[in-house]
N, CA, C and O of each residue as an XYZ file, in Angstrom:
736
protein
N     -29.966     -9.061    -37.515
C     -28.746     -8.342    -37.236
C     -27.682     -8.845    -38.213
O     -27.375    -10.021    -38.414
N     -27.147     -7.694    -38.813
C     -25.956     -8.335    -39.619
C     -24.485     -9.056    -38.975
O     -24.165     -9.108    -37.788
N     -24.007     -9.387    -39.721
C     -22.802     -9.892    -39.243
C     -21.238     -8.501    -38.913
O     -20.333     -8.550    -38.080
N     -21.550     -7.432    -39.991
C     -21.295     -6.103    -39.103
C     -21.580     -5.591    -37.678
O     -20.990     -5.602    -36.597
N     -22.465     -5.248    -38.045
C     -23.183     -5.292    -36.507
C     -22.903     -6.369    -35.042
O     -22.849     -5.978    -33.876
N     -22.791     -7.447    -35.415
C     -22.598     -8.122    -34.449
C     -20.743     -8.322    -34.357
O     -20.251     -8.569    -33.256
N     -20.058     -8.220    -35.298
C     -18.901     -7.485    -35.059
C     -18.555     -6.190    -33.899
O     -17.870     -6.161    -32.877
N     -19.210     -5.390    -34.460
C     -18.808     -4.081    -34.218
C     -19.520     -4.128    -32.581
O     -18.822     -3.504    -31.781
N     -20.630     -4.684    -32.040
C     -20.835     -5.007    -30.651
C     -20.285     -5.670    -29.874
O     -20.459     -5.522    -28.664
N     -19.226     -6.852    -30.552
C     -18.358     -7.535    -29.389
C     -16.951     -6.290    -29.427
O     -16.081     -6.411    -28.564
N     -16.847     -5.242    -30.383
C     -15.389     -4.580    -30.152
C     -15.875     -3.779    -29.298
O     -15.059     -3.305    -28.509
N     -17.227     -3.383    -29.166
C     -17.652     -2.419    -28.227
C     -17.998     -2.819    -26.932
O     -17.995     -1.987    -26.025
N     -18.373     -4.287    -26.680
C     -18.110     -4.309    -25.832
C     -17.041     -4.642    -24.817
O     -17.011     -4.377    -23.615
N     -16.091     -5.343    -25.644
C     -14.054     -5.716    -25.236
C     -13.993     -4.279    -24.899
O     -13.619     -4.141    -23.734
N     -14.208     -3.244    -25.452
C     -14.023     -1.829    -25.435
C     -13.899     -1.983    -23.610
O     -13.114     -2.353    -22.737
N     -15.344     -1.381    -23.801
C     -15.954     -1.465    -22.326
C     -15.658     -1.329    -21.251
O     -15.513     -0.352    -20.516
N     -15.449     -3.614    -21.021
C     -14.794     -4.299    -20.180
C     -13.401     -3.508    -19.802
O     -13.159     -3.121    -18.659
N     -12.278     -3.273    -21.227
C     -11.171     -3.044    -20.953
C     -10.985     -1.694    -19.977
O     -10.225     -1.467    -19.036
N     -12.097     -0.851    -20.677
C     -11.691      0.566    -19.672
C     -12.074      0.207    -18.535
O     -11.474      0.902    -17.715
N     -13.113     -0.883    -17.772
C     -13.621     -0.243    -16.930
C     -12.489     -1.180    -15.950
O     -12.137     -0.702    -14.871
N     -12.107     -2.145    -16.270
C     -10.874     -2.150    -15.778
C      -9.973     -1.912    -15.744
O      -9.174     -2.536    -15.045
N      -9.652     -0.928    -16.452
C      -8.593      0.035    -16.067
C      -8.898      0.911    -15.097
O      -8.003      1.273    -14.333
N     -10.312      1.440    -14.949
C     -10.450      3.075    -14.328
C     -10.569      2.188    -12.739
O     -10.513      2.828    -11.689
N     -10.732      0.709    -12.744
C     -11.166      0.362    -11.532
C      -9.707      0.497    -10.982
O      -9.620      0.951     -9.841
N      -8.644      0.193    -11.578
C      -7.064      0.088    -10.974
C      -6.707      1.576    -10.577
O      -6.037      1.895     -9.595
N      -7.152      2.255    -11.312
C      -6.321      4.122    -11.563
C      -7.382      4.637    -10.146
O      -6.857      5.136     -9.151
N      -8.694      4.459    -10.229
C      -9.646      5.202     -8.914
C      -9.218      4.320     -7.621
O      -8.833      4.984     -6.659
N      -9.227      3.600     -7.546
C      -8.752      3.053     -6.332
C      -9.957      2.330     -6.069
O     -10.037      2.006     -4.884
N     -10.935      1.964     -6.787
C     -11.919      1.606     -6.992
C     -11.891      0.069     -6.917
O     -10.894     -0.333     -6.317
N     -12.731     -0.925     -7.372
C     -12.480     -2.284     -7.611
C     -12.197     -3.546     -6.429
O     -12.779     -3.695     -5.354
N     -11.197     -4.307     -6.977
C     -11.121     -5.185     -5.682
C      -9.631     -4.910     -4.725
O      -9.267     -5.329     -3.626
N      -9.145     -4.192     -5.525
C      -8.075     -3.341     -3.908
C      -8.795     -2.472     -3.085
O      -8.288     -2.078     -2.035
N      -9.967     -2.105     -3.446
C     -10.042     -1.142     -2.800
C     -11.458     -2.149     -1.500
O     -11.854     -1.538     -0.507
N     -11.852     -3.256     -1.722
C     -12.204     -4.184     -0.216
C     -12.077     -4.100      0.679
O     -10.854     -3.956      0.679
N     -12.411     -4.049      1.852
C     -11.857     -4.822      3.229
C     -10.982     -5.560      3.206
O     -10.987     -6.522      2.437
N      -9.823     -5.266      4.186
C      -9.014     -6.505      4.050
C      -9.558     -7.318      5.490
O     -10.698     -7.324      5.953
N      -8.683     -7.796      5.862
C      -8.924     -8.980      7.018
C      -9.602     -7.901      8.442
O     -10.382     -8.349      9.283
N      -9.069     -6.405      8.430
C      -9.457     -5.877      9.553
C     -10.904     -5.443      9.524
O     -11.471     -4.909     10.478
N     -11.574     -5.771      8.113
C     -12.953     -5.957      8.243
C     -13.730     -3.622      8.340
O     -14.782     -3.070      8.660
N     -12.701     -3.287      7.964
C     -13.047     -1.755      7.802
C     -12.662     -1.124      6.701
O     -11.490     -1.367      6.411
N     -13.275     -0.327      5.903
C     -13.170      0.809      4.928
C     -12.591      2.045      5.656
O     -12.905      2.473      6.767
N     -11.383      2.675      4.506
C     -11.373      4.094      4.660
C     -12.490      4.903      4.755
O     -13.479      4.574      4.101
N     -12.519      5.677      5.290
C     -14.071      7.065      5.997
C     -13.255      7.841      4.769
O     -12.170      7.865      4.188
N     -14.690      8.511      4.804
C     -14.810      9.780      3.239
C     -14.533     10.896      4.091
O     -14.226     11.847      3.373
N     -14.491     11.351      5.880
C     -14.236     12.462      6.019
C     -13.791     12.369      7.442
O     -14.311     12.561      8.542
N     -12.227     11.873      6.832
C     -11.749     11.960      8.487
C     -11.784     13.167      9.091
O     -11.970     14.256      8.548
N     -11.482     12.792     10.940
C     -11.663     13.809     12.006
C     -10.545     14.972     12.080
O     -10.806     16.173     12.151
N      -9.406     14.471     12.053
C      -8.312     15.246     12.529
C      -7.260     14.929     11.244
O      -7.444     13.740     10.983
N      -6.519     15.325     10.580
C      -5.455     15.401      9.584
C      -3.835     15.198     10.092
O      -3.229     16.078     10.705
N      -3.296     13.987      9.755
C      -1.625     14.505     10.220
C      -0.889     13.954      9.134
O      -0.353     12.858      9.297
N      -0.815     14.374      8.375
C      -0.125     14.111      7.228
C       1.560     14.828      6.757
O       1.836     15.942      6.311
N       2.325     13.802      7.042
C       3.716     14.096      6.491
C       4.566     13.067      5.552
O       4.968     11.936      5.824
N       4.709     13.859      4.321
C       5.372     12.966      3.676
C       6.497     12.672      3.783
O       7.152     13.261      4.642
N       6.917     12.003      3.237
C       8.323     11.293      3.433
C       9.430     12.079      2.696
O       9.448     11.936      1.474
N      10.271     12.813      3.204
C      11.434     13.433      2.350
C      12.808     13.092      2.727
O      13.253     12.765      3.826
N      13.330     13.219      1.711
C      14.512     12.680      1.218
C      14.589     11.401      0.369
O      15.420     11.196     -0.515
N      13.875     10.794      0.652
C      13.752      9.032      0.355
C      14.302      9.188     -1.449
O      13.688      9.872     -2.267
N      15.550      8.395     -1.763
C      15.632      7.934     -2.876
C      15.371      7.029     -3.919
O      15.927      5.931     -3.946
N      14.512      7.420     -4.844
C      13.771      5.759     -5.712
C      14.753      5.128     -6.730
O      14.606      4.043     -7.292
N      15.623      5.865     -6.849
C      16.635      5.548     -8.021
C      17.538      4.538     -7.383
O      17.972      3.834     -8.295
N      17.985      4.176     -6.306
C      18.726      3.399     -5.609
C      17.959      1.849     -5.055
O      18.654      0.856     -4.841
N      16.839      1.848     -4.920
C      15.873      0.955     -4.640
C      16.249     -0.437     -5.454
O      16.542     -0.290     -6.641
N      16.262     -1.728     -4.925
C      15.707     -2.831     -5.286
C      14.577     -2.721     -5.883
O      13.624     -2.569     -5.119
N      14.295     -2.750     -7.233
C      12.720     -2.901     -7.142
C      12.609     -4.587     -7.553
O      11.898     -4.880     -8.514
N      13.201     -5.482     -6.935
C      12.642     -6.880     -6.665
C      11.763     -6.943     -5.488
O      10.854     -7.736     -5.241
N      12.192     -5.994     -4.842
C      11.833     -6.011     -3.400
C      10.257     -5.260     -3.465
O       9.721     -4.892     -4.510
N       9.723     -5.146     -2.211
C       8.080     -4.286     -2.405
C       8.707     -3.213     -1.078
O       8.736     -3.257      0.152
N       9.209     -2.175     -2.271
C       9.607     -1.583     -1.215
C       8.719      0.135     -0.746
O       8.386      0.962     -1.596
N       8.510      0.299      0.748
C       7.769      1.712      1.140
C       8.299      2.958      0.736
O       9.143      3.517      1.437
N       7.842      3.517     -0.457
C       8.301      4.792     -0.476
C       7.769      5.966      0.268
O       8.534      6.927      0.186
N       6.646      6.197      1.000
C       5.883      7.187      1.214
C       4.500      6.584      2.173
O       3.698      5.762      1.729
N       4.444      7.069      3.287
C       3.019      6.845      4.300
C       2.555      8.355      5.064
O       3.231      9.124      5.746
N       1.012      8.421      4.609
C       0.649      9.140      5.369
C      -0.385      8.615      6.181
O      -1.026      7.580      6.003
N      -0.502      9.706      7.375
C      -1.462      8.883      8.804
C      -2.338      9.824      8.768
O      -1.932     10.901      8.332
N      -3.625      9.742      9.154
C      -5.093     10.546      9.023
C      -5.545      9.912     10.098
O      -5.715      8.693     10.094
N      -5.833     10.804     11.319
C      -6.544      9.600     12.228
C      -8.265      9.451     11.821
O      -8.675     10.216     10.948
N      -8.899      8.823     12.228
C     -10.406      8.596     11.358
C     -10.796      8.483     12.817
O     -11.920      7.982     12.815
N     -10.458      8.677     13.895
C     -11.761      8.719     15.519
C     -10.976      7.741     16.024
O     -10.573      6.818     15.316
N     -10.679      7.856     17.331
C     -10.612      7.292     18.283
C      -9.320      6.580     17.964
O      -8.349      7.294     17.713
N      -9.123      4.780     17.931
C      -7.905      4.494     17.870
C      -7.905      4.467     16.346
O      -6.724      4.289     16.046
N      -8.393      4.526     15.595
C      -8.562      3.957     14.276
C      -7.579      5.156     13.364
O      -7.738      6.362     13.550
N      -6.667      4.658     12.476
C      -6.135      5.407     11.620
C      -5.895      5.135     10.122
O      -5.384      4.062      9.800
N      -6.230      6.034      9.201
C      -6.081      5.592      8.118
C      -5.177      5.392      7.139
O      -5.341      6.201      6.226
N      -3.741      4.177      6.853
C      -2.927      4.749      6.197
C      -2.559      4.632      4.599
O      -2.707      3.637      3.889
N      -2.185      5.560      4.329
C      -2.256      5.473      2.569
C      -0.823      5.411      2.377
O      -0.071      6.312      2.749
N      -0.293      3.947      1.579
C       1.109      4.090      1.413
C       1.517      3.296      0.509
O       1.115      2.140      0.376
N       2.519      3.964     -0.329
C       2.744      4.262     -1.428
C       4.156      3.177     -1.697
O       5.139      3.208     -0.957
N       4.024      2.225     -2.913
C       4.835      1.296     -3.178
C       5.854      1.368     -3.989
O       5.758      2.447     -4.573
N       6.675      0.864     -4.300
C       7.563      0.602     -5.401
C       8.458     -0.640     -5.441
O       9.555     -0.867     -4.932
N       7.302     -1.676     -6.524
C       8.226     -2.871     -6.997
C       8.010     -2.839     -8.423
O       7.298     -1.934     -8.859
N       8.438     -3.558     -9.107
C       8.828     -4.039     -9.903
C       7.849     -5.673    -10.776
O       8.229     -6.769    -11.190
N       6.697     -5.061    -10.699
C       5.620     -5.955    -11.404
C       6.102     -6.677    -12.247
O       6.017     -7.904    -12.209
N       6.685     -6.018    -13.144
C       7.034     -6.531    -14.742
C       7.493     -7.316    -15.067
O       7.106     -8.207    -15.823
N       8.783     -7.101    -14.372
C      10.220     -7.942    -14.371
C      10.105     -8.979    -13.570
O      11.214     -9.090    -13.048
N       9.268     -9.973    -13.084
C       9.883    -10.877    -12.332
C       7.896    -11.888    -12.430
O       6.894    -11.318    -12.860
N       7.910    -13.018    -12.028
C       6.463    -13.626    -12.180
C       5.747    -13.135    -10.971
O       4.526    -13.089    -11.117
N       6.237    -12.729     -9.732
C       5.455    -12.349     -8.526
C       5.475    -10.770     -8.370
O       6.041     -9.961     -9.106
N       4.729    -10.531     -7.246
C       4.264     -9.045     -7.582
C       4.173     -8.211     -6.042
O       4.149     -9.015     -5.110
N       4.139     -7.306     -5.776
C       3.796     -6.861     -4.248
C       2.496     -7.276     -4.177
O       1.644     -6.740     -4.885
N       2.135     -8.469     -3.150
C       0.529     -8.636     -2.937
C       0.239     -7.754     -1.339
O      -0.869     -7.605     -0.824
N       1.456     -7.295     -0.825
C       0.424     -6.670      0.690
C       0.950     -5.467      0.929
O       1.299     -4.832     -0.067
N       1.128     -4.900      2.154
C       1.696     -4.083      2.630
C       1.368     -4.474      4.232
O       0.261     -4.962      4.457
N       2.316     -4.269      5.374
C       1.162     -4.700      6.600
C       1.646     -3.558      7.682
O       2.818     -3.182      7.667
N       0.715     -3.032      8.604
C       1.570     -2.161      9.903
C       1.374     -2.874     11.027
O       0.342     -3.098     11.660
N       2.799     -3.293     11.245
C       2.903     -3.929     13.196
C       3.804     -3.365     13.757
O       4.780     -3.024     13.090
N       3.745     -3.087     15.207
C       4.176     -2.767     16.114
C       5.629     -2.908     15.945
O       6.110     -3.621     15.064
N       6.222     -2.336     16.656
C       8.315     -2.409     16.914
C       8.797     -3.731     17.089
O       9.888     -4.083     16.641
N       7.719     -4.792     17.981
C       7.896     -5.937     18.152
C       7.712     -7.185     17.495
O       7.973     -8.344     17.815
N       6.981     -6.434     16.080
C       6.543     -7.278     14.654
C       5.430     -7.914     14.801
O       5.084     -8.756     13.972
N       4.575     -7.572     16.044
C       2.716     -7.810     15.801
C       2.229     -7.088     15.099
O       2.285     -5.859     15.054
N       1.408     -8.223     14.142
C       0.942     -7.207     13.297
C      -0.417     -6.630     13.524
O      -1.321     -7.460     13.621
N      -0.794     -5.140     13.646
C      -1.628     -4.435     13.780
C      -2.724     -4.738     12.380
O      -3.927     -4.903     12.583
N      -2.229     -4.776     11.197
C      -3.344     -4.726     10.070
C      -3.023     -4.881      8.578
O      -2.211     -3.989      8.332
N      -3.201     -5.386      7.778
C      -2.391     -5.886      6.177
C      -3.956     -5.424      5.095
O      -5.153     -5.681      5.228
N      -3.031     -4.520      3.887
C      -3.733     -4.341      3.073
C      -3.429     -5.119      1.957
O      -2.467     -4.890      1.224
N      -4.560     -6.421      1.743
C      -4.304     -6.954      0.563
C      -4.094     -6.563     -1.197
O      -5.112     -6.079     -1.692
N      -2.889     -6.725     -2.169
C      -3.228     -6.006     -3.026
C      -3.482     -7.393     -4.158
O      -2.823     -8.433     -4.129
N      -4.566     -7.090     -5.090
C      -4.870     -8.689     -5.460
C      -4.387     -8.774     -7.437
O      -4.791     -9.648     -8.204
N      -3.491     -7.642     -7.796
C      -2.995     -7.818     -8.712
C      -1.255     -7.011     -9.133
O      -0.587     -6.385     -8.310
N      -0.982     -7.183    -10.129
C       0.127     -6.368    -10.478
C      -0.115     -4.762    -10.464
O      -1.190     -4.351    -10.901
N       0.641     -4.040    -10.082
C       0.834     -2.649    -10.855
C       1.891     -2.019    -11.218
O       2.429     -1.013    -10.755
N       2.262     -2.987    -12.469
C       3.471     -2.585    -13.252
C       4.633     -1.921    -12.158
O       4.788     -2.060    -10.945
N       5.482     -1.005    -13.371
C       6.585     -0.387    -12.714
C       6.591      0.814    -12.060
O       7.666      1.277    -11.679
N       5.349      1.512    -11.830
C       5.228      2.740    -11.199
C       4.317      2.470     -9.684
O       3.457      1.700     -9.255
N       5.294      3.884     -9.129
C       5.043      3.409     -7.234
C       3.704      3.692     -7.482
O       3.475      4.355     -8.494
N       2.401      3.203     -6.522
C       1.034      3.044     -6.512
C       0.745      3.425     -5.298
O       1.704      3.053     -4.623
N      -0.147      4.042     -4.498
C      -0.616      4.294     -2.990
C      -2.056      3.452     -2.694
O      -2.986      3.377     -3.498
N      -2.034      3.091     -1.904
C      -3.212      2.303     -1.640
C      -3.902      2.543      0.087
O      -2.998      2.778      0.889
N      -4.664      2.526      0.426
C      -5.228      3.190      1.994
C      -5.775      1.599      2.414
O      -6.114      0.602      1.777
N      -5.679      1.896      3.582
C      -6.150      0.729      4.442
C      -6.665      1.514      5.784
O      -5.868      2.436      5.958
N      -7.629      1.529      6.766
C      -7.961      1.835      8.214
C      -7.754      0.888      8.792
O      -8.171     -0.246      8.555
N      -6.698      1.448     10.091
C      -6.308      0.073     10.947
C      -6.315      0.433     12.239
O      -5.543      1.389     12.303
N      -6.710      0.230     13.209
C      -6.781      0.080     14.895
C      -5.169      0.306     15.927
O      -4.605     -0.596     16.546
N      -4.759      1.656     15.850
C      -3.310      1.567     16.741
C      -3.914      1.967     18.065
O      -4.555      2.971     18.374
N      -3.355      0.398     19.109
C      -3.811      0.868     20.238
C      -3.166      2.368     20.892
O      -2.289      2.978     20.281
N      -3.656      2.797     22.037
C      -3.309      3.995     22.407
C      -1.438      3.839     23.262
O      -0.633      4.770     23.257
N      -1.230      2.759     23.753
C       0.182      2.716     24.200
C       1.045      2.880     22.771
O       2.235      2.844     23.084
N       0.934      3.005     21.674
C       1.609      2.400     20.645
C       1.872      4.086     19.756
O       1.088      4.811     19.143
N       3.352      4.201     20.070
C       3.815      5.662     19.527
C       4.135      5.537     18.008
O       3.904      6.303     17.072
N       4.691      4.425     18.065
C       5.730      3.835     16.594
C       4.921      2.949     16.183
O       4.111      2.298     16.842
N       5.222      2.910     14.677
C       4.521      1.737     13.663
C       5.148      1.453     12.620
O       5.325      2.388     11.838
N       5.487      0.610     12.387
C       6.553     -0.362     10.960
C       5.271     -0.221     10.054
O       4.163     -0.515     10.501
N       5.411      0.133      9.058
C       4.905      0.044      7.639
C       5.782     -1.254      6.359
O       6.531     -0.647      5.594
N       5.758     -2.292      6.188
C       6.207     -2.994      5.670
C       5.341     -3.606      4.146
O       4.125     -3.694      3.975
N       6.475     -3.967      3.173
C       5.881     -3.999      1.903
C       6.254     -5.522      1.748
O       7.153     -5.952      2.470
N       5.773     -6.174      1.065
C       5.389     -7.752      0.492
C       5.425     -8.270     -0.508
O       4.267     -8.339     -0.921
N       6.344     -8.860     -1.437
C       6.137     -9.605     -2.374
C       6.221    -10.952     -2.947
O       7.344    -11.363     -2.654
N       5.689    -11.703     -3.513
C       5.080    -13.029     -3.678
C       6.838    -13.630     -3.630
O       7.502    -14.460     -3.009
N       6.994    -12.776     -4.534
C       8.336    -13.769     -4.697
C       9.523    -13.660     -3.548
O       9.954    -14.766     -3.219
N      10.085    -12.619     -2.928
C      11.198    -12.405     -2.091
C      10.146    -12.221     -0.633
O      10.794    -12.179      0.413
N       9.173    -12.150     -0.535
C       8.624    -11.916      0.774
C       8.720    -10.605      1.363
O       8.294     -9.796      0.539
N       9.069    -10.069      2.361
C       9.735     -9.068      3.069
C      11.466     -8.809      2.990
O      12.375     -9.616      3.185
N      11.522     -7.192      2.583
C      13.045     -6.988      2.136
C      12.504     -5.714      1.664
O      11.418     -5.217      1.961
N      13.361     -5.280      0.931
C      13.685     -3.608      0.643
C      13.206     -2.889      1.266
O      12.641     -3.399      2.234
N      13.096     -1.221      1.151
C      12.939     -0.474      2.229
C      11.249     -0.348      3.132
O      10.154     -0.393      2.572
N      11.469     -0.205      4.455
C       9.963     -0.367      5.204
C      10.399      1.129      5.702
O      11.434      1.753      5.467
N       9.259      1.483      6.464
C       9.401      2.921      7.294
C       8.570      2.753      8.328
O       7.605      1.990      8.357
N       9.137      3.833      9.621
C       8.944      3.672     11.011
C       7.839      4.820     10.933
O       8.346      5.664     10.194
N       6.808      5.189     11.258
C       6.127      6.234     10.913
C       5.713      6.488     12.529
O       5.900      5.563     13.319
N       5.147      7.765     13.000
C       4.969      7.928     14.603
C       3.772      8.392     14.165
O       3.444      9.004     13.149
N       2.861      7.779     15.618
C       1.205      7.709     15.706
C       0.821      8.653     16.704
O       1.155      8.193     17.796
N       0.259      9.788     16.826
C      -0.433     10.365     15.817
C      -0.012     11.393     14.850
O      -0.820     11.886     14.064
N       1.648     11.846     14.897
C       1.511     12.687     14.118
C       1.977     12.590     13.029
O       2.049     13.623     12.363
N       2.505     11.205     12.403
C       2.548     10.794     10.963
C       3.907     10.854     10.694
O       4.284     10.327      9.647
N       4.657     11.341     11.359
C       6.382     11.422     10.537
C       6.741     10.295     10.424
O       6.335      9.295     11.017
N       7.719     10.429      9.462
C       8.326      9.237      9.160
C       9.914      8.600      8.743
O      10.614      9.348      8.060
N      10.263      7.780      8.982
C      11.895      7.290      8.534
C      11.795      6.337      7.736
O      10.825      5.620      7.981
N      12.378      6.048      6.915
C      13.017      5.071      5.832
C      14.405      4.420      6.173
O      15.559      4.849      6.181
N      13.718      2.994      6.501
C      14.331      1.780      7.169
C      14.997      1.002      6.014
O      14.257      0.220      5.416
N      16.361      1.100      5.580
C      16.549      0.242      4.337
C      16.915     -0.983      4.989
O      17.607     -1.008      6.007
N      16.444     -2.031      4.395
C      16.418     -3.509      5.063
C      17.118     -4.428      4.587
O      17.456     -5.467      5.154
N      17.464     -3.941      3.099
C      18.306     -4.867      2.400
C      17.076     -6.189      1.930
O      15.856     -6.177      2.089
N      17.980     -7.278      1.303
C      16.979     -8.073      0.739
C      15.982     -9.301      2.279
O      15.223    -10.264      2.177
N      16.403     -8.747      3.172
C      15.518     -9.627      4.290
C      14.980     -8.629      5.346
O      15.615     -7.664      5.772
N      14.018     -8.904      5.626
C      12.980     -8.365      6.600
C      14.302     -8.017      7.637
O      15.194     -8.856      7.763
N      14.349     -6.834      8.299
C      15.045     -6.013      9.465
C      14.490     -6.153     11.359
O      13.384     -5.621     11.454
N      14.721     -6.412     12.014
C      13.738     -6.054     12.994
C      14.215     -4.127     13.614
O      15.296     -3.563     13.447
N      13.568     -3.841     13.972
C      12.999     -2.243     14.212
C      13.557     -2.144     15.442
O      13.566     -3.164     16.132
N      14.032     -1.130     15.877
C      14.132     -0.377     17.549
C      13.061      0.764     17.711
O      12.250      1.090     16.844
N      13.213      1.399     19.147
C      12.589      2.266     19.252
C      13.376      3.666     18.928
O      12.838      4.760     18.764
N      14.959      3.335     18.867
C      15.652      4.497     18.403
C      15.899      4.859     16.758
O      16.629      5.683     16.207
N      14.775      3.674     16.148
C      15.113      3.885     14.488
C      13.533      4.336     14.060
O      13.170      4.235     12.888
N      12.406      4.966     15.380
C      11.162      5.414     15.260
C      11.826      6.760     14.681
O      13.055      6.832     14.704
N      10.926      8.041     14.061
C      11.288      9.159     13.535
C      11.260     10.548     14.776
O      11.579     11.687     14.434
């Protein structure tokens, strides 16, 4: 083998590596897309659909130091189990820490279930799904965002179980506690 050749196979394979970690970040593919601690995968064909997005919500006004919720939708997947996909906006770039979670607990701040996220994703909001267990007494659910560096702060949202609506809770730079009159 020439020394061309064995060139031109390590650029092909850096090649490779590089896309396929990229397409693993962009598909949702890879290691966000794991089990987190609740030990369940999103289902390929949920039962029932309740999906409402979030309107009005402004991104231009946002902290993005903060890991803040722009957007949750609810899919129930059977029984208590629901699936939620929700959508971030921090500020990767600018700062050494990054949004590592997102978590949904109750009005009373138990937490129901946390989707680990195990790298940066730059400056654009990202959606990520997690399936999590809302018992059946439980109307309201805090959606809260996480980052390494400030912890809990900028905006979270109150979303209602089962039919997905939602409010945008601005929290300022410290975690808020929730009522039942700030549910949607």
């Amino acid at each position: 083998m020439t020394e061309t050749d064995r060139t031109r196979r390590a650029v092909l394979t850096a090649g490779v590596a590089a896309v396929t970690a990229l397409a693993g970040c962009d598909s949702g593919s890879g290691p966000d897309s794991q089990p987190s601690e609740t030990g369940t995968t999103p289902p390929t064909e949920p039962t029932t659909t309740a999906l409402t997005p979030t309107e009005g919500t402004e991104h231009s006004d946002l902290d993005l130091r903060e890991a803040n919720v722009t957007d949750v939708a609810v899919t129930n997947s059977g029984g208590q189990d629901y699936r939620f996909d929700v959508t971030l906006y921090h500020d990767d770039d600018g700062e050494d820490g990054y949004a590592d979670w997102w978590q949904v607990e109750t009005l009373a701040g138990d937490r129901l279930g946390r989707r680990d996220l195990l790298h940066a994703h730059s400056t654009t909001p990202f959606t990520r799904s997690e399936t999590i267990a809302v018992p059946g007494d439980v109307a309201c659910v805090v959606v809260r965002g996480h980052d390494q560096t400030h912890g809990y702060g900028g905006q979270a949202m109150t979303v209602a179980v089962p039919d997905g609506a939602t409010r945008a809770i601005r929290q300022g730079a410290e975690r808020k506690s929730v009522a039942e009159s700030d549910c949607p």
